[in-house]
FIKOL-30798 format. One record per residue (C-alpha): residue number from 1; residue in one letter; x, y, z. Coordinates in Angstrom, 1 decimal. Layout:
FIKOL-30798
<r NUM, 'a', <X, Y, Z>>,
...
END
This chain:
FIKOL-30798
<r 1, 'x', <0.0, -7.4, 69.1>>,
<r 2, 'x', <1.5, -10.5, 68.1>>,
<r 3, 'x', <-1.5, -12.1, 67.5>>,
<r 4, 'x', <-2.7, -8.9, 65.4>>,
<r 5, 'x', <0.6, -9.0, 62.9>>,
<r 6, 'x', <0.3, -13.3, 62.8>>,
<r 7, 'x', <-3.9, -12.6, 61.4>>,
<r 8, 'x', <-2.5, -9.4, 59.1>>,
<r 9, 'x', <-0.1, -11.5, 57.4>>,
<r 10, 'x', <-2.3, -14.6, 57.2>>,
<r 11, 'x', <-4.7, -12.3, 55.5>>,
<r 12, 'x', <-2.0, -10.9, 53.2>>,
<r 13, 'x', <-0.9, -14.9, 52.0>>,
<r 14, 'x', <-4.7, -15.8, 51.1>>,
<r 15, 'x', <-5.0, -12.4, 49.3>>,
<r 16, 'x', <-2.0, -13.1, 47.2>>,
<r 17, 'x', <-3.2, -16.8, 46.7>>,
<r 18, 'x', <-6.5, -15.2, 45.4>>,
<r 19, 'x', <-5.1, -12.8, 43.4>>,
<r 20, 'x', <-3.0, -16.0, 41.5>>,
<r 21, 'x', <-5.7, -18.3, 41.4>>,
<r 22, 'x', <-8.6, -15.6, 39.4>>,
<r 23, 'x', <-5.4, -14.6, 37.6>>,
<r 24, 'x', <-4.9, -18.1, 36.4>>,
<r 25, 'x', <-9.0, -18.5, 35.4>>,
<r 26, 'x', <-9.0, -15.0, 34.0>>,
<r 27, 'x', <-6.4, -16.2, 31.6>>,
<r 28, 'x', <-7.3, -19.5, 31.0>>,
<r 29, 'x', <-11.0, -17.9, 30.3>>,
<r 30, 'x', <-9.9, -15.3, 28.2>>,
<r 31, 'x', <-7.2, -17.1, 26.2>>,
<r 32, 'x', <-6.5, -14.1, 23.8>>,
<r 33, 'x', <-4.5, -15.9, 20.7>>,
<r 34, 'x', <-3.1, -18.3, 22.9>>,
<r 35, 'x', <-2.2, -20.7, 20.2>>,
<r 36, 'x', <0.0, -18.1, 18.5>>,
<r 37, 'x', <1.2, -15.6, 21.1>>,
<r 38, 'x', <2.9, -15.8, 24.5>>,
<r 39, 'x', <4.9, -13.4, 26.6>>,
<r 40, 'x', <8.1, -12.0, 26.3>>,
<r 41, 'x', <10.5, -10.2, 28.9>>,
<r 42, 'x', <11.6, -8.0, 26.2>>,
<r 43, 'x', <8.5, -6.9, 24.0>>,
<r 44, 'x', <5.4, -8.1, 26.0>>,
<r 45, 'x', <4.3, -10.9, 23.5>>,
<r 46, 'x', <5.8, -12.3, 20.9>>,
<r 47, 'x', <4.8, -15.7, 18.5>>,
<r 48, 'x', <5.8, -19.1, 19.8>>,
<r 49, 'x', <8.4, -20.7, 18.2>>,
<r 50, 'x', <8.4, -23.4, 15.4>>,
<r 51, 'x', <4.6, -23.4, 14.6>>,
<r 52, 'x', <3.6, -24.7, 11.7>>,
<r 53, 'x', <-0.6, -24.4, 11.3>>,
<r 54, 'x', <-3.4, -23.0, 9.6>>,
<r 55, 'x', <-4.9, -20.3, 11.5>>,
<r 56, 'x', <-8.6, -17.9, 10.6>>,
<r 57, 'x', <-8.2, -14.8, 11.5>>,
<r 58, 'x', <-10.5, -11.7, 9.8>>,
<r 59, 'x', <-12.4, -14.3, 7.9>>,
<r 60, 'x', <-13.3, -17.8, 7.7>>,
<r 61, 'x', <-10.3, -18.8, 5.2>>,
<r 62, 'x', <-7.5, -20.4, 6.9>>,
<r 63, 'x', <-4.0, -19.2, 6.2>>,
<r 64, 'x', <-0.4, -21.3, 6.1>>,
<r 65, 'x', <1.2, -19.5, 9.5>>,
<r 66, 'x', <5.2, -20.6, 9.9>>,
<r 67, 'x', <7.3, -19.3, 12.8>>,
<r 68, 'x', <10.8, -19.7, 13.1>>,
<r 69, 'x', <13.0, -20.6, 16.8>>,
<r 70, 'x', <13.0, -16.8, 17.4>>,
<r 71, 'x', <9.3, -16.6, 17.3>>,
<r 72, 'x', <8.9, -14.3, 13.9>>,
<r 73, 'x', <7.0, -15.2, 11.4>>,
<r 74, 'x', <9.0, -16.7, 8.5>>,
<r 75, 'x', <11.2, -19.8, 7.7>>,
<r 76, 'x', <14.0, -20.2, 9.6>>,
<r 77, 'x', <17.0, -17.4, 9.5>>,
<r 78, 'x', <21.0, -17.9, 10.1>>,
<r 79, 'x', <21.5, -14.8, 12.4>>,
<r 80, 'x', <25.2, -14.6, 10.6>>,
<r 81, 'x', <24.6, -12.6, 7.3>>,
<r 82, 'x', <26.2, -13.4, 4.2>>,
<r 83, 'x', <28.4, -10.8, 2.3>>,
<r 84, 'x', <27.4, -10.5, -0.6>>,
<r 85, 'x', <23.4, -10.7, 1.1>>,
<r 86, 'x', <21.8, -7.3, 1.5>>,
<r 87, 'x', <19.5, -8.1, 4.6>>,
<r 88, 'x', <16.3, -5.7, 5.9>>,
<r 89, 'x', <14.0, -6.0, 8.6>>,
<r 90, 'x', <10.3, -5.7, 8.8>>,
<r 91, 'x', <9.2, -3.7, 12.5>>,
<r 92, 'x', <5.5, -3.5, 12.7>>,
<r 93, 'x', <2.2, -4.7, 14.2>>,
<r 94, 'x', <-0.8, -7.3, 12.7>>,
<r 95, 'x', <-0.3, -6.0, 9.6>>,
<r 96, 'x', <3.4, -7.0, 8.7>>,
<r 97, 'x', <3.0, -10.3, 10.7>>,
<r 98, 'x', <0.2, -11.0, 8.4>>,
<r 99, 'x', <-2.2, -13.9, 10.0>>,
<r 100, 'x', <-4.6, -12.9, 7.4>>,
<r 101, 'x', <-2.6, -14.6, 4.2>>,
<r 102, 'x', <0.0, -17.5, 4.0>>,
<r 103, 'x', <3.5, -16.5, 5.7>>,
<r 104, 'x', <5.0, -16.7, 2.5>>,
<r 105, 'x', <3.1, -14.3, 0.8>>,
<r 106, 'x', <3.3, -11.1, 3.6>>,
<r 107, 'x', <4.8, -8.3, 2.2>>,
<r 108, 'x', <7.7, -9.0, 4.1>>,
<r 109, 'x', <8.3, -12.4, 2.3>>,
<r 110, 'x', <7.6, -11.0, -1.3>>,
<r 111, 'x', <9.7, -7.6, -0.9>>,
<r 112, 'x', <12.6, -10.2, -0.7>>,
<r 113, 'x', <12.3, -11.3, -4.0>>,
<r 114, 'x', <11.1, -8.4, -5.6>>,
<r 115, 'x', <14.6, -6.8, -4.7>>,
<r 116, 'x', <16.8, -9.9, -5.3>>,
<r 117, 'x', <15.3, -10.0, -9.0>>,
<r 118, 'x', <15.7, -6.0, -9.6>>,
<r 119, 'x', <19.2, -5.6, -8.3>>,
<r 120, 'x', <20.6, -9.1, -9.7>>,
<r 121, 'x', <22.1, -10.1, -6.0>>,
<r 122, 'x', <20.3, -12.1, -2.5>>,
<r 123, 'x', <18.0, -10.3, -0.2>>,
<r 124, 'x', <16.3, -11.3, 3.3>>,
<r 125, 'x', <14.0, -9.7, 4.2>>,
<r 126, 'x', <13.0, -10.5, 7.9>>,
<r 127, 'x', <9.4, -10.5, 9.4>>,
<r 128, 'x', <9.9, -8.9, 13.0>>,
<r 129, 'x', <6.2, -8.1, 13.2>>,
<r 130, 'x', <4.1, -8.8, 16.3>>,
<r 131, 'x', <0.3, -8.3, 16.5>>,
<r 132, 'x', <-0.7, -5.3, 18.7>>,
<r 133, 'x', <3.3, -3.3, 18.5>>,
<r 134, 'x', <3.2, 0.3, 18.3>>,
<r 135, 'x', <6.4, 2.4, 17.8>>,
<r 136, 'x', <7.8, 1.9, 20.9>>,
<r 137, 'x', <7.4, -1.9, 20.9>>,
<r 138, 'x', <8.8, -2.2, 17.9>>,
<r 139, 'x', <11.8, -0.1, 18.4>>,
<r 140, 'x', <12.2, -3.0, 21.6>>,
<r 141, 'x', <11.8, -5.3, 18.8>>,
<r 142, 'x', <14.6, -4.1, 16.7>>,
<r 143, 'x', <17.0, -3.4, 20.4>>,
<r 144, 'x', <16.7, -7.0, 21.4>>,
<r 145, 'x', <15.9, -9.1, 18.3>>,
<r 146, 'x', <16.7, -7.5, 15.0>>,
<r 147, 'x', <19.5, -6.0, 15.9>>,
<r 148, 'x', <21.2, -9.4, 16.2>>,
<r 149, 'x', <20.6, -9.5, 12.6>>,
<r 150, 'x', <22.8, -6.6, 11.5>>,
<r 151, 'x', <20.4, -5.6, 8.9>>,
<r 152, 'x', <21.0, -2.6, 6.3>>,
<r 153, 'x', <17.9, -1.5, 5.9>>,
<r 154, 'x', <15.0, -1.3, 9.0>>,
<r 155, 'x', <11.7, -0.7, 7.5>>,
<r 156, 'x', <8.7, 0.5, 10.2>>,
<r 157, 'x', <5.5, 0.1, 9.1>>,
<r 158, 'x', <3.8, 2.3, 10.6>>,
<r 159, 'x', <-0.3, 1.4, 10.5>>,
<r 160, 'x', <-2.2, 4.9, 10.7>>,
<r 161, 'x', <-5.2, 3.2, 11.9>>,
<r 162, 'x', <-4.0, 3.0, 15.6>>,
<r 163, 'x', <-0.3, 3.0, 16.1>>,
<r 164, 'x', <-0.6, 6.5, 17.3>>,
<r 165, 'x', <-2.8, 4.8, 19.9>>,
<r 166, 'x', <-0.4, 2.5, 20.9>>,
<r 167, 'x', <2.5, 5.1, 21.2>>,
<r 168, 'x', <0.6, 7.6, 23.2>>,
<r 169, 'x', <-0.5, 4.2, 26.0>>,
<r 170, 'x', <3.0, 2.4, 25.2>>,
<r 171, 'x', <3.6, 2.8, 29.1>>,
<r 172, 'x', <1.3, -0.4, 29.6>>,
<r 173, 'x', <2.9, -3.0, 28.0>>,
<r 174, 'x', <6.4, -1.8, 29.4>>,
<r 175, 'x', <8.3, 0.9, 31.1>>,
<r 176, 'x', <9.2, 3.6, 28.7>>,
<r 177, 'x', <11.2, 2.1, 26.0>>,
<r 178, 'x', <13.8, 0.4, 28.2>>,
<r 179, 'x', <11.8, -2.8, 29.9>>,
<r 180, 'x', <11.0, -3.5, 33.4>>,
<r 181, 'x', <11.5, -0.5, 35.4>>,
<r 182, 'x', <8.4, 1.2, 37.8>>,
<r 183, 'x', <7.0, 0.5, 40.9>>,
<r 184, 'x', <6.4, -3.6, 41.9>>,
<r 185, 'x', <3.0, -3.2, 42.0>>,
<r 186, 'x', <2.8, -1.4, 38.6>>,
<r 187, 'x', <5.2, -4.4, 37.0>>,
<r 188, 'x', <2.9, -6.9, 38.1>>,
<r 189, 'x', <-0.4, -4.9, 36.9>>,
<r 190, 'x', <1.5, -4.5, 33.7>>,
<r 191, 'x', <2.2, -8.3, 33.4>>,
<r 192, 'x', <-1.7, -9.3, 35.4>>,
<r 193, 'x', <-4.9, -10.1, 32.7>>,
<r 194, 'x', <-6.7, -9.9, 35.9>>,
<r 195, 'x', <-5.9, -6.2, 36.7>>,
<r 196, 'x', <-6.5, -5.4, 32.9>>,
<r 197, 'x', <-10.1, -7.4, 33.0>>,
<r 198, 'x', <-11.4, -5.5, 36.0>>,
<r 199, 'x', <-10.3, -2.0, 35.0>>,
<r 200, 'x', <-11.6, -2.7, 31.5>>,
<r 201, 'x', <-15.1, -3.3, 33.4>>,
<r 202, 'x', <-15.0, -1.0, 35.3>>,
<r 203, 'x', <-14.0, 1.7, 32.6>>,
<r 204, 'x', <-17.5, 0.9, 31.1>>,
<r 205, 'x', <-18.6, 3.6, 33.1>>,
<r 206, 'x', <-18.2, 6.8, 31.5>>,
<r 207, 'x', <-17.9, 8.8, 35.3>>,
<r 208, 'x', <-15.4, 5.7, 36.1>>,
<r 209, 'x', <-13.4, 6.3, 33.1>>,
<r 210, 'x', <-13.3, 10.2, 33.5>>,
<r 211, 'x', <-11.8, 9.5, 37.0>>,
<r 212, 'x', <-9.1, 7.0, 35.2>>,
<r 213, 'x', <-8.2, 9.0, 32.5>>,
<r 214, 'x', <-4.2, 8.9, 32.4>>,
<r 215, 'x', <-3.7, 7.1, 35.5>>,
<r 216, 'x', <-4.4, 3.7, 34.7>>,
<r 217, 'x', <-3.2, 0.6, 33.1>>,
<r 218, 'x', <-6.3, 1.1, 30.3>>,
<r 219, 'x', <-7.1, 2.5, 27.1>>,
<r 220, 'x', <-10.6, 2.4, 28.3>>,
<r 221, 'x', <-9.9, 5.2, 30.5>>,
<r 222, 'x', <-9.0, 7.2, 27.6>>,
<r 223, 'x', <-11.7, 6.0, 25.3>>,
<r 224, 'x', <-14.8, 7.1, 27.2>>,
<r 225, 'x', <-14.9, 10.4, 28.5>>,
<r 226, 'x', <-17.3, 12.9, 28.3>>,
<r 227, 'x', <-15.8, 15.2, 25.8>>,
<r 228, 'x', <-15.1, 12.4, 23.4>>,
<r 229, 'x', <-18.8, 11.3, 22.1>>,
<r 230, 'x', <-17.9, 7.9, 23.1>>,
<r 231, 'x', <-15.5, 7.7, 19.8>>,
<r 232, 'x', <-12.8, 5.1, 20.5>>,
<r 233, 'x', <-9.3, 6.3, 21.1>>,
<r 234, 'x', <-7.9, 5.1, 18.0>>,
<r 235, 'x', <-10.7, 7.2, 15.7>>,
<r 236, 'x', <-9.8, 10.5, 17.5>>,
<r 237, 'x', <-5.9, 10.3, 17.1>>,
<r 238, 'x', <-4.7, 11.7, 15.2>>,
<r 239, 'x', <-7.9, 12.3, 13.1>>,
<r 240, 'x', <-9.7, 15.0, 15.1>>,
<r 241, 'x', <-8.7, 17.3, 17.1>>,
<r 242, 'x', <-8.7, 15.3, 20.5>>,
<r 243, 'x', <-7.0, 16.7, 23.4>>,
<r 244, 'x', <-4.5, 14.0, 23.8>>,
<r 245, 'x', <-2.8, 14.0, 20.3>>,
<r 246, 'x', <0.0, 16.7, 21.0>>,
<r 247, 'x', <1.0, 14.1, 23.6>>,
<r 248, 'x', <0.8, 11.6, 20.9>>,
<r 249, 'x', <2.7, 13.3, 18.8>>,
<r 250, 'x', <5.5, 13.7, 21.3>>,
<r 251, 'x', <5.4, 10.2, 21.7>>,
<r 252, 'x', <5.6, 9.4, 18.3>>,
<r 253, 'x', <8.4, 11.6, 17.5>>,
<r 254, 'x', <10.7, 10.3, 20.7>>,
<r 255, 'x', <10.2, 6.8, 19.8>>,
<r 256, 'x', <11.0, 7.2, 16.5>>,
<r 257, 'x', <14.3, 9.4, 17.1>>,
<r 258, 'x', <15.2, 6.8, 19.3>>,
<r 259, 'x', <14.5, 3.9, 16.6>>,
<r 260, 'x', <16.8, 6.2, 14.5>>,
<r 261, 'x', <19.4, 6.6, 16.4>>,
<r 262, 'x', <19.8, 2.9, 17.1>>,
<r 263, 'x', <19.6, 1.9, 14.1>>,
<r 264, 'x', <22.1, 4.4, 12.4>>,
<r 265, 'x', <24.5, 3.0, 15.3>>,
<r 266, 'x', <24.1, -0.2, 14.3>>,
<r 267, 'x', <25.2, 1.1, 10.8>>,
<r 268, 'x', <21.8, 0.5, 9.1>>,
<r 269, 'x', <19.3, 2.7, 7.0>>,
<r 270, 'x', <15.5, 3.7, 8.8>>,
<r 271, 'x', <12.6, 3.9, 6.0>>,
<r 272, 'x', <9.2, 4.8, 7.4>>,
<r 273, 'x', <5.8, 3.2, 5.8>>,
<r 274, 'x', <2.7, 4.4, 6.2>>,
<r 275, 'x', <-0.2, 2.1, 6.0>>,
<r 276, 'x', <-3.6, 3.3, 5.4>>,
<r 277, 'x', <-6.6, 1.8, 7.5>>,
<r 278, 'x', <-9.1, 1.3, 4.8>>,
<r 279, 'x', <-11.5, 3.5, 5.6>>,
<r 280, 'x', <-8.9, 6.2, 5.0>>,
<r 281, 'x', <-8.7, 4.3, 0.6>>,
<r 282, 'x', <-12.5, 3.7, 0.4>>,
<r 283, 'x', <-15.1, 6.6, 1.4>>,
<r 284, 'x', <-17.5, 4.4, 1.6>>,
<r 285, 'x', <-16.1, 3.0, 4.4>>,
<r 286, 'x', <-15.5, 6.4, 6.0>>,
<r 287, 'x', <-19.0, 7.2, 5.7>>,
<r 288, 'x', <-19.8, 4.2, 7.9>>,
<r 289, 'x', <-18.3, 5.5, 10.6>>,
<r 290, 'x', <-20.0, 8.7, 10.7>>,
<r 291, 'x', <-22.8, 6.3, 10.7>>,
<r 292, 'x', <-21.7, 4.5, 13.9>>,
<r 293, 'x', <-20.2, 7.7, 15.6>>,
<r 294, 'x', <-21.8, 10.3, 14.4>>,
<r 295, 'x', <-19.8, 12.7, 17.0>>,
<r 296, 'x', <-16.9, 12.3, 14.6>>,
<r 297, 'x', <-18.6, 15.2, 13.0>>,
<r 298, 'x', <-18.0, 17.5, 15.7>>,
<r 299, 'x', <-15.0, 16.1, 16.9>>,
<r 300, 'x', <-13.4, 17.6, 13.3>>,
<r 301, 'x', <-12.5, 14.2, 11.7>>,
<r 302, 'x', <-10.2, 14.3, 8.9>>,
<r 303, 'x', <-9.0, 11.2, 7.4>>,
<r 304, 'x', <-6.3, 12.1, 5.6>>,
<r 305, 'x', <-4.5, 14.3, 8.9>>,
<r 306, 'x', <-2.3, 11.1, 10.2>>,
<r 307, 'x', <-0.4, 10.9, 7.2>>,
<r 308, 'x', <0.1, 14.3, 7.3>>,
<r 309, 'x', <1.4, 14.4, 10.9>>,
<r 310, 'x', <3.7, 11.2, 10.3>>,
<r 311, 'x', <5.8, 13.3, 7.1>>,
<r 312, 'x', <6.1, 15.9, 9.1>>,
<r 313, 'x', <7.8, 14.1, 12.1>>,
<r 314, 'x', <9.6, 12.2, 9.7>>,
<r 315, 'x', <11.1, 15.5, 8.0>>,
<r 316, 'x', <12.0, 16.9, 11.2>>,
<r 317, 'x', <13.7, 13.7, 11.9>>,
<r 318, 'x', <15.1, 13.2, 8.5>>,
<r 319, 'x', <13.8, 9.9, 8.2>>,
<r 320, 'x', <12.8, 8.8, 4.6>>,
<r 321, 'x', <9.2, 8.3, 4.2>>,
<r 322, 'x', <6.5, 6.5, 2.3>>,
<r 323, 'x', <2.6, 7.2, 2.5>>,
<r 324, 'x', <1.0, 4.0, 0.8>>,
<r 325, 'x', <-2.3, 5.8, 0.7>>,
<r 326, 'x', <-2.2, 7.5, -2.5>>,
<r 327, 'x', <-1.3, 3.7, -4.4>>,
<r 328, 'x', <-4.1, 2.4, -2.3>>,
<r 329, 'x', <-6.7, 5.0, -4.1>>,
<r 330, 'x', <-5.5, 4.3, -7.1>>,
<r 331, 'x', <-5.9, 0.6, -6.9>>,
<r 332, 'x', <-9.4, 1.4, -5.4>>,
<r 333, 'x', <-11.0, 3.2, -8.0>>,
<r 334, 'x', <-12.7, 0.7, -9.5>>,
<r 335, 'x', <-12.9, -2.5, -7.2>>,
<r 336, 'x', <-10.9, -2.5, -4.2>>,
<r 337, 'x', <-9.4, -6.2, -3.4>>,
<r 338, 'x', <-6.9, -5.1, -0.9>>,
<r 339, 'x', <-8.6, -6.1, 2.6>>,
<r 340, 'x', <-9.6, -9.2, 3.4>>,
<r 341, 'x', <-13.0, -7.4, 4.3>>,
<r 342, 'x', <-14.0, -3.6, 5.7>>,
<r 343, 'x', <-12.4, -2.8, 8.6>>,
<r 344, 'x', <-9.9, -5.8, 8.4>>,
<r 345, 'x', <-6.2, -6.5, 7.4>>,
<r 346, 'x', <-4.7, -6.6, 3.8>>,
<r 347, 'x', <-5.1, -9.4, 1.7>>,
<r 348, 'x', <-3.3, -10.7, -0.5>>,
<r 349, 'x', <-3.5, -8.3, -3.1>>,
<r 350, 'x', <-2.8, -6.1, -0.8>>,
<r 351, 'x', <0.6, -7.0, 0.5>>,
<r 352, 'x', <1.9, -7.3, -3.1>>,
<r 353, 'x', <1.2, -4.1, -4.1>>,
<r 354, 'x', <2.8, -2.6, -0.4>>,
<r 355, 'x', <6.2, -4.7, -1.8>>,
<r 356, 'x', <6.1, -3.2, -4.8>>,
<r 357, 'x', <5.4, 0.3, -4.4>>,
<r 358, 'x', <8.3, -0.2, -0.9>>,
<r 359, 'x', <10.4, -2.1, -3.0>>,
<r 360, 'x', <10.3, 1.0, -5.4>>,
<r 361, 'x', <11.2, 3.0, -2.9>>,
<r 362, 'x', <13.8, 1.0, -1.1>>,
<r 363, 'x', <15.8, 1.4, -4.3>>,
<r 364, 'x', <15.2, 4.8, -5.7>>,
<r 365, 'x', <16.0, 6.0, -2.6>>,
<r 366, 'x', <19.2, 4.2, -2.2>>,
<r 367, 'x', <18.7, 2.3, 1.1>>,
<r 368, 'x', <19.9, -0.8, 0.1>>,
<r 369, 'x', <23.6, -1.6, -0.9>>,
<r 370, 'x', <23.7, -2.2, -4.3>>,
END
């Protein structure tokens, strides 16, 4: 018996000293924005602090990328706020952070001085976003980071092109909205890019995925099932009428109340932002993706259905809101010059005109002290 349990937990050691050693070459082959990201106890990943380099991200042009020694995008900020400074911060994913265009001109950085010069007095505005956040990351975001900063005003952009995704999986990256939490093993598969690569494979195949559906660490499992005409996860919510988006939506809706509710405790104001995926401004691009999935068809895709969802959570929540879509159109109609490229983040162009038309809004609708 003895010599039974001495073989059992030899076996055990070298299958723990396996699982680290492919966990180390899974990594170190799939370096996934290694020069930019790294993990964080509190939110999963966050940037490394003080970089200073040019980066390409949806295109071949290099853009000016600045983090400060919290690991947001930005210059350096004095976590003490001046009193006579009005002070927001920026909660969102890709977008907000903006690898696409120089640091300095995000929306974040030039909704700063399109307020200071409209109301006469300072204002910071704070880049808290992290590629790949959904709702519930970034209300972890603002619990443990932003918080700190005793802003007035907390603005959420909320991208419609998939952070209904990431609410509806945002068990993956962390146990619900508090951190940690869970069973060991589920911790360490959160935390493991060697659990994720093999469950990703084997979700490849569509009977595979059916069986994981909901009970895995994958989006995979959700994206390819039969009922779904192998149309990604992010195109069917909340843009057809997939099975999962009531769950969604109750996902949404919980992470947002709570984003409310600590951020009205911390005595600030919430503004949601709605940003279009560009296919939702340009039909063109919409018509592409009938093209690639033409089960979108079928499915009953409507564009246009997210933003409607988002104001009505938002009204039930009494939570100012802003659907950027419409100003997007308009600045279409012609030429559009706010993406980088189809299917990619904003340019340039584009993050001014999301300051302005926010900055409009910010004021109009009295969320900043004037």
């Amino acid at each position: 018996m003895r010599g039974f349990l001495q073989k059992l937990l030899l076996l055990s050691v070298s299958m723990i000293a396996i699982f680290f050693v492919l966990e180390i070459g899974v990594r170190i082959f799939l370096r996934q924005s290694s020069t930019l990201i790294e993990d964080d106890p509190y939110i999963v990943k966050k940037h490394k602090e003080n970089l200073d380099l040019r980066i390409a991200a949806d295109t071949e042009k290099l853009s000016h990328i600045r983090t400060n020694s919290y690991g947001f995008i930005g210059d350096e900020w004095e976590m003490k706020k001046d009193a006579t400074t009005s002070r927001i911060a920026n909660l969102g994913d890709s977008f907000t952070a903006g690898h696409d265009v120089d640091y300095d001109k995000n929306f974040s950085a030039i909704l700063a001085g399109e307020l200071s010069g409209k109301i006469g007095e300072k204002v910071e505005s704070l880049n808290f976003g992290v590629p790949g956040q959904g709702s519930g990351h970034a209300l972890l975001t603002y619990r443990h980071y932003a918080a700190q900063f005793m802003p007035d005003t907390v603005i959420l952009w909320f991208y419609m092109g998939n952070d209904f995704e990431d609410n509806l999986i945002f068990e993956e990256g962390s146990a619900k909205a508090g951190g940690g939490g869970g069973p060991l093993v589920k911790r360490i598969a959160r935390k493991s890019q060697l659990a994720h690569f093999i469950v990703n494979r084997l979700a490849k195949n569509p009977a595979v995925a059916n069986f994981m559906h909901g009970r895995v660490l994958t989006r995979v499992g959700y994206d390819i099932t039969a009922e779904t005409h192998n149309v990604p996860l992010a195109l069917r919510l909340i843009f057809t009428n997939d099975k999962e988006n009531d769950r969604a939506l109750l996902e949404t809706k919980r992470l947002l109340d709570l984003l409310r509710q600590e951020v009205g405790a911390g005595g600030g104001k919430l503004l949601i932002a709605a940003i279009p995926a560009n296919f939702q401004v340009e039909e063109n691009l919409k018509d592409d993706l009938f093209s690639q999935y033409p089960g979108l068809d079928e499915l009953g895709f409507d564009a246009a259905r997210p933003g409607r969802e988002l104001k009505e959570i938002a009204s039930e929540l009494d939570l100012p809101y802003i659907d950027l879509t419409p100003a997007f159109k308009e600045a279409c109609q012609e030429k559009c010059t706010l993406y980088v490229c189809p299917h990619c983040h904003l340019s340039e162009d584009g993050h001014a005109l999301l300051a302005e038309e926010v900055g409009k809004a910010v004021l109009e609708r009295g969320l900043i002290p004037r």
